[in-house]
VOGU-3710 file (C-alpha; in Angstrom, 3 decimals, decimal comma):
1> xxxxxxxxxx> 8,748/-24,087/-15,776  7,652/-23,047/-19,401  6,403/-19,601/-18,473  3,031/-17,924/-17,881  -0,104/-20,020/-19,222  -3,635/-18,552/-19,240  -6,513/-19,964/-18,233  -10,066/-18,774/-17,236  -11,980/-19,129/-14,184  -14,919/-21,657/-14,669
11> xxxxxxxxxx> -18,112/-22,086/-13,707  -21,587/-23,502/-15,040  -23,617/-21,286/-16,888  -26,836/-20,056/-15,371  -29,345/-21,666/-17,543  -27,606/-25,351/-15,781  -27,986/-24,309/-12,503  -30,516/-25,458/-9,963  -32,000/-22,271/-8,362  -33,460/-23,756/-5,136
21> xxxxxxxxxx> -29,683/-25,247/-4,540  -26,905/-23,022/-6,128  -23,635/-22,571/-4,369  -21,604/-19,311/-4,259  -18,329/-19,759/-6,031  -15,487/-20,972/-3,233  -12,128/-22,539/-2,772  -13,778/-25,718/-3,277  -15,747/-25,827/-5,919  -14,192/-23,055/-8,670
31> xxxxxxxxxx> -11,701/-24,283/-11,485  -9,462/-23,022/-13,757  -10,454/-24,059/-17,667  -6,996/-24,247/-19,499  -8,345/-25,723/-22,052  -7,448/-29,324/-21,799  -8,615/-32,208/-22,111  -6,980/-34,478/-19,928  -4,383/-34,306/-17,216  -1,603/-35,177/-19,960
41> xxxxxxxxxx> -2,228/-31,940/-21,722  -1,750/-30,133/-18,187  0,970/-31,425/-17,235  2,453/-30,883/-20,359  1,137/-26,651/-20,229  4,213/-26,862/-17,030  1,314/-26,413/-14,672  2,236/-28,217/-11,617  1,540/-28,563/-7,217  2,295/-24,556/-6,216
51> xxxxxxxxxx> 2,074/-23,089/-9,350  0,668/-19,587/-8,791  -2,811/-18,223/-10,028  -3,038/-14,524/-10,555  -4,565/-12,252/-12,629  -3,338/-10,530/-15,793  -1,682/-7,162/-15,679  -3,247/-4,786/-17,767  -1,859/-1,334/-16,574  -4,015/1,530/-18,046
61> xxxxxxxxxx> -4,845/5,224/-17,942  -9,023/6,104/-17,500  -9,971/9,468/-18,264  -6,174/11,137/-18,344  -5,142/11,331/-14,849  -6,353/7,836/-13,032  -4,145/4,626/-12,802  -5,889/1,211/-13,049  -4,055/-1,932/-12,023  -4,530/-4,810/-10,187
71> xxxxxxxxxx> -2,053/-4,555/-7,004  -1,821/-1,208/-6,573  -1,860/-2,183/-3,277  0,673/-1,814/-2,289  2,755/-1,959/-5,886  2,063/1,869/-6,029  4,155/2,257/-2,391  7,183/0,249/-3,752  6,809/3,053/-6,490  6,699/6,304/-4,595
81> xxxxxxxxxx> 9,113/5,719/-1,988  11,695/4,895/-4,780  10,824/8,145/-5,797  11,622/9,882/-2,986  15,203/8,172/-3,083  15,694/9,441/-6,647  14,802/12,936/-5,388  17,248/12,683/-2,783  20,027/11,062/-4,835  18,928/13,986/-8,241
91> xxxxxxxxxx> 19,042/16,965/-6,111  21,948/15,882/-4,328  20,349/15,983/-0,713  22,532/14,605/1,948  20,860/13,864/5,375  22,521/14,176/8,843  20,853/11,015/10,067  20,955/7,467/7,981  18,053/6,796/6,237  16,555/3,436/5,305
101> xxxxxxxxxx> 13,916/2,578/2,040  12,869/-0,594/2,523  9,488/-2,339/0,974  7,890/-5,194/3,186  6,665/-8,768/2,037  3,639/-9,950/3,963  1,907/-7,004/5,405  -1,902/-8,227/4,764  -1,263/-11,483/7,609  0,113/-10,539/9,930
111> xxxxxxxxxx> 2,976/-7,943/9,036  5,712/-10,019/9,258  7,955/-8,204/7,291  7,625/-5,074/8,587  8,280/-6,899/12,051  11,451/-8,086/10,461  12,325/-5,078/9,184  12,423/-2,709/12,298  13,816/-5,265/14,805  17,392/-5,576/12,118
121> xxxxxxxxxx> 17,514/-1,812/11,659  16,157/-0,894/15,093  14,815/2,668/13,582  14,068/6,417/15,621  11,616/7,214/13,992  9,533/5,405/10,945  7,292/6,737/8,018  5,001/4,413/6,364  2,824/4,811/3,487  0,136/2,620/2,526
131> xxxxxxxxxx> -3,425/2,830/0,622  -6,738/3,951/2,078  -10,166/3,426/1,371  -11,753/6,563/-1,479  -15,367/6,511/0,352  -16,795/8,637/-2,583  -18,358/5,094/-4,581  -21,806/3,734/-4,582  -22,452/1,029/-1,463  -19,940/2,681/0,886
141> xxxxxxxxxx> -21,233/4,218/4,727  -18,965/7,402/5,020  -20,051/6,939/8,422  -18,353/3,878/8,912  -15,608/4,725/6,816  -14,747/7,504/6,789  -14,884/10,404/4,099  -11,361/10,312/1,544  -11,655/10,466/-2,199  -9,101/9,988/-5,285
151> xxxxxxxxxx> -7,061/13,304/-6,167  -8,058/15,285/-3,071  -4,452/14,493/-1,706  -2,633/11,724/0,527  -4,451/10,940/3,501  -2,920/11,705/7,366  -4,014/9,121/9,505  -5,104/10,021/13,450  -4,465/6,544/15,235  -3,091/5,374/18,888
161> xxxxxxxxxx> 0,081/3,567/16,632  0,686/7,645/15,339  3,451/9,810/16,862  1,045/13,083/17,464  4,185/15,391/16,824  5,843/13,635/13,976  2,551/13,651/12,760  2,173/17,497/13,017  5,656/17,747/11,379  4,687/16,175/8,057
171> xxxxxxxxxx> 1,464/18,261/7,906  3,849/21,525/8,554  5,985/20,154/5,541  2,984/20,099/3,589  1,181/23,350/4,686  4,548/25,117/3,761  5,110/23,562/0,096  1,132/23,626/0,017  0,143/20,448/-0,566  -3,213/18,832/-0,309
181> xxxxxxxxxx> -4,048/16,314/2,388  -7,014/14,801/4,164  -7,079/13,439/7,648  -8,574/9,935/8,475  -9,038/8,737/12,133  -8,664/4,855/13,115  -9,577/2,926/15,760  -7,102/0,456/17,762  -5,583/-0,809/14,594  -4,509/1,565/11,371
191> xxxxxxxxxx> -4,385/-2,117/9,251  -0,631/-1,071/7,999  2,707/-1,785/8,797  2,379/1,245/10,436  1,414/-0,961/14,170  4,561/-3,016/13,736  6,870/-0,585/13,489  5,083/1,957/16,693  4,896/-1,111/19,205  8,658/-2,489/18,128
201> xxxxxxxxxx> 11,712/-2,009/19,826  10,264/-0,042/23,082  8,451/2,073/21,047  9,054/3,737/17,649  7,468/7,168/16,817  5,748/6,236/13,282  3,296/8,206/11,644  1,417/6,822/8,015  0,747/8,737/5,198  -1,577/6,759/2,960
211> xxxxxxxxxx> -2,628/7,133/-0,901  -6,580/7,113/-1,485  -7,115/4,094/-3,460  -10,890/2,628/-5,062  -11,585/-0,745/-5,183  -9,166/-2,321/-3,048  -8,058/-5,595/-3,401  -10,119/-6,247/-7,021  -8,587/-6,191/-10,701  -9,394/-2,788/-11,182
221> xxxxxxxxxx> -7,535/-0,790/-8,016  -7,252/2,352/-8,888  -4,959/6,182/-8,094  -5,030/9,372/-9,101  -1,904/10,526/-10,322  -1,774/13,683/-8,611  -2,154/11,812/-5,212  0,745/9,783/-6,324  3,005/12,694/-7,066  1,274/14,470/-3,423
231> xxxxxxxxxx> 2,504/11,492/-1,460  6,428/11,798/-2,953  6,927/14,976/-2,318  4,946/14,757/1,181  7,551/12,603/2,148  10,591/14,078/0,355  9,495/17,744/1,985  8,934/15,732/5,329  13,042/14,516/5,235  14,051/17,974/4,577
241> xxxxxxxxxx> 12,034/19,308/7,509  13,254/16,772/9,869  17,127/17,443/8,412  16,317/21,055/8,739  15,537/20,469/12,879  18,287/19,608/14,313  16,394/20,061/17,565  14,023/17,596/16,828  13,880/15,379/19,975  13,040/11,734/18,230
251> xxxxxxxxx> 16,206/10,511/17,227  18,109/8,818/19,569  22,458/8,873/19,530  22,080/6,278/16,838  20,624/9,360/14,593  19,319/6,978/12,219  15,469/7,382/10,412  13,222/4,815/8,667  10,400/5,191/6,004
//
């Protein structure tokens, strides 16, 4: 009710700890110091049941060209695909088919609102972007994870929820405009509201362009701008393309597109 109080997460320092029976930090037994003294002063801070903890925003530029944030994931998305609309709108693009912008709630249990969104619109054909894993840090298998690193370009994902052509179209966008990309394969799952919208309504073909991200889900997420600017115009050159194929086979008579 009275606006944003600060606070700082608590916990005993390590000289008052008993070594033989410390506890990792959990749900249960972390706090939040705002410094009060009693449950008065608390109450009076506007710090009720539900109130929200998060952490500060502190948006900054390292080294010139790399954007650190917490929430980048998937913040930055919101960002680029309004982007692409203000291309669109600027340079006075008009598609044949209708085209929908839409940024989902929910997406990390269970993608609900992707789910939402593609059984109301009922779309031909859907691109999604998302963030992937930069592999390039200390403590991460490549292996495992797969090789993708900050400012090498947006990453094409290979996945059994990806439309192999629609796919191949966005890479031809690319190839012609010459942009960078990198290819990641997945296994039964790309993580991303990229599975709702391929297994919805029959069958939608989707394909995901994601934006190499480090440190996901921590304070310190971080892009590289010229992967930011990659992925907008991947996707504006991809619209253009499909506009510019009237052939192309995955709209149905409804002739309407999602990303």
């Amino acid at each position: 009710k009275k606006g944003i109080v600060t606070g700082v997460f608590g916990w005993p320092a390590i000289h008052t700890r008993n070594k033989a029976k410390e506890e990792p930090p959990k749900a249960d037994n972390i706090f939040i110091d705002c410094g009060c003294e009693t449950k008065d002063e608390v109450l009076a801070l506007g710090v009720d049941v539900g109130c929200v903890i998060t952490y500060p925003d502190e948006f900054f530029v390292l080294n010139k060209n790399k954007f650190v944030c917490r929430a980048l994931d998937n913040r930055m998305g919101g960002f680029m695909i309004a982007e692409v609309a203000r291309l669109l709108k600027e340079n006075k693009q008009e598609l044949d088919f209708g085209l929908y912008v839409t940024n989902s709630v929910q997406e990390e249990i269970g993608l609900r609102g992707a789910e939402m969104i593609t059984h109301t619109i009922k779309p031909d054909v859907a691109i999604i972007t998302d963030v992937t894993h930069d592999t390039t840090t200390p403590m991460i298998d490549k292996k495992s994870n797969g090789d993708a690193a900050i400012g090498k370009g947006p990453v094409l994902a290979y996945a059994p929820a990806i439309q192999n052509n629609l796919r191949n179209l966005i890479m031809d966008a690319a190839d012609e405009k010459k942009i960078p990309y990198q290819k990641r394969a997945t296994s039964r799952s790309t993580g991303t509201d990229t599975d709702a919208f391929a297994y919805s309504n029959g069958g939608v073909p989707s394909a995901l362009i994601s934006l190499p991200l480090r440190y996901m889900h921590t304070t310190v997420e971080m892009v590289h701008r010229d992967d930011v600017e990659n992925v907008i115009k991947m996707i504006y050159e991809s619209l253009l393309k499909i506009e510019n194929n009237h052939d192309f086979n995955y709209f149905s008579n409804k002739n309407e597109g999602l990303f």
